[in-house]
N, C-alpha and C positions, 0 to 999 in steps of 0.2 A: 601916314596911312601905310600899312603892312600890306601888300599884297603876293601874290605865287610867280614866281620866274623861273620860268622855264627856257633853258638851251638847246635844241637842240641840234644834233651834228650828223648830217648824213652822209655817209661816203660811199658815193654811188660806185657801178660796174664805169670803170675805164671808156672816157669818151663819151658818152650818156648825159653829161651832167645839161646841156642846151636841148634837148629831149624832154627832160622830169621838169624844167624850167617851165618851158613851153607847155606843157601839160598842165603845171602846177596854175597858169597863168590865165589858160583856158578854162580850166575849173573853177575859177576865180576860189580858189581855197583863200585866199588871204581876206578879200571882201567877206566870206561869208563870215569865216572864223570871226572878222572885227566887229559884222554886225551880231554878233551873242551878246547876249545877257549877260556882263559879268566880265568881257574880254575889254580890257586896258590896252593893249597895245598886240601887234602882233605880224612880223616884219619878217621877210626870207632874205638871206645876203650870199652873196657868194665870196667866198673867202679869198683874201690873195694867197693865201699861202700853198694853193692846190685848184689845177682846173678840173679837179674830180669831185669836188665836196659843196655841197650848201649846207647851211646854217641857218635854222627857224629862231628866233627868240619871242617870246610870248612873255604878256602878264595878266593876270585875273585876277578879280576884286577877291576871290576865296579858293579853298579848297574843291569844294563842290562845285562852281562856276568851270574850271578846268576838265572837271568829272565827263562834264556835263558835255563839255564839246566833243567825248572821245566817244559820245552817244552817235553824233550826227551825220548826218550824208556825205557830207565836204570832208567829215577825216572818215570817211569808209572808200570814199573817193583816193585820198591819200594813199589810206594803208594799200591800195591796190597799186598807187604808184610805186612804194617802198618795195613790194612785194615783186614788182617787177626792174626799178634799177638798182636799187639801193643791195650793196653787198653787205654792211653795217653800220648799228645805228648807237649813238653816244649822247646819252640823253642827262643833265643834269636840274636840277630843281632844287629852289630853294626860296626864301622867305625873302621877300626886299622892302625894307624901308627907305621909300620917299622924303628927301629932304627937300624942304619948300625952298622954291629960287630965293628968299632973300635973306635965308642962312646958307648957302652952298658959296656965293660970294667970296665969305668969310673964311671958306676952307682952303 
């Protein structure tokens, strides 16, 4: 099955990043997003490699499924987070095919 993945990379303002967390956590942005129509998976991590950045990863059944969520209350909720820690944002996408666990084994 082919579905949408998306990365994304946000590199908050300096010192902020346990702020947008807690926000993000309070909002329950992660529960809403997962309960859509259409959302596969969809996880925030915070990176070792910087106390200043988190990292969304997301997957949808489609193109329009992804559409869809940028429709909703939970990422209007977001963009207002973004809009206040976030200094910039590094967003990549792309098509991922799933290999079923009893061929991945084998690789």
């Amino acid at each position: 099955m082919k579905c949408v993945f998306v990365q994304a990379r946000y590199y908050l303002n300096r010192g902020t990043r346990s702020d947008f967390y807690q926000r993000f956590r309070d909002n329950n942005i992660r529960e809403f997003s997962r309960s859509e129509d259409g959302n596969l998976e969809y996880e925030i991590y915070l990176p070792l490699d910087s106390d200043d950045d988190v990292c969304i990863l997301e997957k949808w059944k489609d193109t329009e499924s992804q559409k869809q969520h940028m429709q909703t209350l939970h990422y209007a909720i977001l963009s207002e987070l973004k809009a206040k820690y976030v200094k910039k944002v590094e967003i990549k996408k792309a098509w991922l095919e799933e290999i079923p666990a009893e061929t991945s084994v084998a690789l």
